[in-house]
ROVEXDREN-138171 format. One record per residue (C-alpha): chain; x, y, z; residue number from 1; residue in one letter. Coordinates in steps of 0.1 Angstrom, whole numbers, plus 5000, padded with zeros to 4 digits. Example, Ala and Ser with C-alpha at 12.3 -4.5 7.8 and 13.67 -1.06 7.14 Angstrom:
BEGIN
@c:A; px:5123; py:4955; pz:5078; k:1; r:a .
@c:A; px:5137; py:4989; pz:5071; k:2; r:s .
END
This chain:
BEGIN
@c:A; px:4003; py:3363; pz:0764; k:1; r:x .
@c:A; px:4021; py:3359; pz:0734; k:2; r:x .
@c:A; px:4032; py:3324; pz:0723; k:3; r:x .
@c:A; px:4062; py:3332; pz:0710; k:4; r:x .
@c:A; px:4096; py:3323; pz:0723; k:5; r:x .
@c:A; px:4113; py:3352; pz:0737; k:6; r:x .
@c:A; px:4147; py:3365; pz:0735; k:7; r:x .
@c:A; px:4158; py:3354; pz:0766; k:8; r:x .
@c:A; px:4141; py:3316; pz:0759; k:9; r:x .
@c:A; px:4161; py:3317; pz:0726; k:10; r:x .
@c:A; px:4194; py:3325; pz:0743; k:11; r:x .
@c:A; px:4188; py:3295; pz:0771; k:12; r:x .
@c:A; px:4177; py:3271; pz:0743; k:13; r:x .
@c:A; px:4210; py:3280; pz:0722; k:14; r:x .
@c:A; px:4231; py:3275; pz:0754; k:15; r:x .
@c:A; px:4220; py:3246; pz:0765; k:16; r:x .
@c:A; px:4215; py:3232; pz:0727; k:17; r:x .
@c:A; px:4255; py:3238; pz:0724; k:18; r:x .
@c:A; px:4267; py:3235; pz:0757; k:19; r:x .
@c:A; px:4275; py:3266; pz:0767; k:20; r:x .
@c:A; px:4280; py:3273; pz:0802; k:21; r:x .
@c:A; px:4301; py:3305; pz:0799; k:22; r:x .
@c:A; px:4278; py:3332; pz:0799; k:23; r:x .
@c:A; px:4300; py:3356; pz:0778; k:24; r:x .
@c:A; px:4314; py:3330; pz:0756; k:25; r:x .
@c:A; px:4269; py:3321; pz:0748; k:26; r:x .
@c:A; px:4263; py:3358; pz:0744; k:27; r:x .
@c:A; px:4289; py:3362; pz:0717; k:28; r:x .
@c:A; px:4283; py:3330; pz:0697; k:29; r:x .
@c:A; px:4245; py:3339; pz:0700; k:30; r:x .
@c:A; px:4247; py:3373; pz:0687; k:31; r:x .
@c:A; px:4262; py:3363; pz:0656; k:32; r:x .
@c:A; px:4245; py:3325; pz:0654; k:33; r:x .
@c:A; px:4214; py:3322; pz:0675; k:34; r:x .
@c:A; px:4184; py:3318; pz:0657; k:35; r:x .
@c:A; px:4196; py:3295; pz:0628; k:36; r:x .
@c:A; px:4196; py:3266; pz:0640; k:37; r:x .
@c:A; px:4228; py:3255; pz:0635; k:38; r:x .
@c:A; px:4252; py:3234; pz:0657; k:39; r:x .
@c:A; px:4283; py:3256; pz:0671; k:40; r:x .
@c:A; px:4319; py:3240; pz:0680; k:41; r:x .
@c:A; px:4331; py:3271; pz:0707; k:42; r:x .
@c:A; px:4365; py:3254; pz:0698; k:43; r:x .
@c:A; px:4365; py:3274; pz:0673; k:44; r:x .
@c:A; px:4364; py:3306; pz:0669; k:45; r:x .
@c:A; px:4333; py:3327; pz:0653; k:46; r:x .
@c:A; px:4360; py:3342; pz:0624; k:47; r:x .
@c:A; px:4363; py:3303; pz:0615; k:48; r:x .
@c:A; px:4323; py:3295; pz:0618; k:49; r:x .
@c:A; px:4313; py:3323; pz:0601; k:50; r:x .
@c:A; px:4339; py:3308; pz:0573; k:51; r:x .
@c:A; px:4327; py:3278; pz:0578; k:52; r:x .
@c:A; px:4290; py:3280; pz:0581; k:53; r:x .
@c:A; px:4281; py:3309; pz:0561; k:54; r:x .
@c:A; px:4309; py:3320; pz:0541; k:55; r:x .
@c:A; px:4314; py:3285; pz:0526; k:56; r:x .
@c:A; px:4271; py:3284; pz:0519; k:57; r:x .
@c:A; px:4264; py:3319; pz:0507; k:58; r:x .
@c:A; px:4251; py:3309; pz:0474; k:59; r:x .
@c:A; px:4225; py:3287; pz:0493; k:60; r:x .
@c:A; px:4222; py:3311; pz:0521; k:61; r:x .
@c:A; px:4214; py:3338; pz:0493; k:62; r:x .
@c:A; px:4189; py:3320; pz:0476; k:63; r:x .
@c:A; px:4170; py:3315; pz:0512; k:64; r:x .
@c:A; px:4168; py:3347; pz:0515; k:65; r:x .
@c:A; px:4156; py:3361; pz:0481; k:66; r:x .
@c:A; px:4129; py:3333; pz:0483; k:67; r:x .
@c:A; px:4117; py:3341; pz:0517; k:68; r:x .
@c:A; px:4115; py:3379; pz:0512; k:69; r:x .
@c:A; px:4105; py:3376; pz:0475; k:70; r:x .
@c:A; px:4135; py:3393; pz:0461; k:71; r:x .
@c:A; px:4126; py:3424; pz:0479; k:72; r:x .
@c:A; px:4162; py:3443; pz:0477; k:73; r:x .
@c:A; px:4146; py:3460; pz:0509; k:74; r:x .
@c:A; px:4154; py:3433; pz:0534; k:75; r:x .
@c:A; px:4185; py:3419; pz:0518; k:76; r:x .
END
C-alpha cells in the first residue's frame, strides 16, 4: 500500500484545513488551490485569490518552478 496521501485525503485535509463544509464551494477552491499549502478566505472569490495569491507572487512563484524542474521549458 502506497504511503502517499491520496486525492481524496488531500481534498478532506484542504476542507477541513479551511473550513469548508460546502462540498461544492471545497471542490472549486481545491481544484484551483489544493495542494499548495496556502490558507484560503471563501469570502472571497477565487478571481480575487488567484490575484491575490498568485498573480501578485508570480516572480517568486516562477522562480519555484524553474528551480524545481531545472529550467526544463517542458514542465513549465
Amino acid at each position: 500500500m502506497s504511503k502517499r496521501p491520496t486525492l481524496l485525503q488531500h481534498f478532506r485535509s484542504f476542507a477541513y484545513q479551511n473550513n469548508i463544509t460546502d462540498f461544492d464551494v471545497a471542490l472549486e477552491y481545491f481544484s484551483v488551490f489544493g495542494g499548495t499549502g496556502w490558507d484560503v478566505d471563501t469570502s472571497k472569490s477565487v478571481d480575487e485569490l488567484i490575484k491575490e495569491k498568485v498573480l501578485s507572487n508570480y516572480e517568486a512563484l516562477h522562480k519555484g518552478v524553474v528551480n524545481f524542474t531545472h529550467g526544463n521549458g517542458l514542465y513549465h
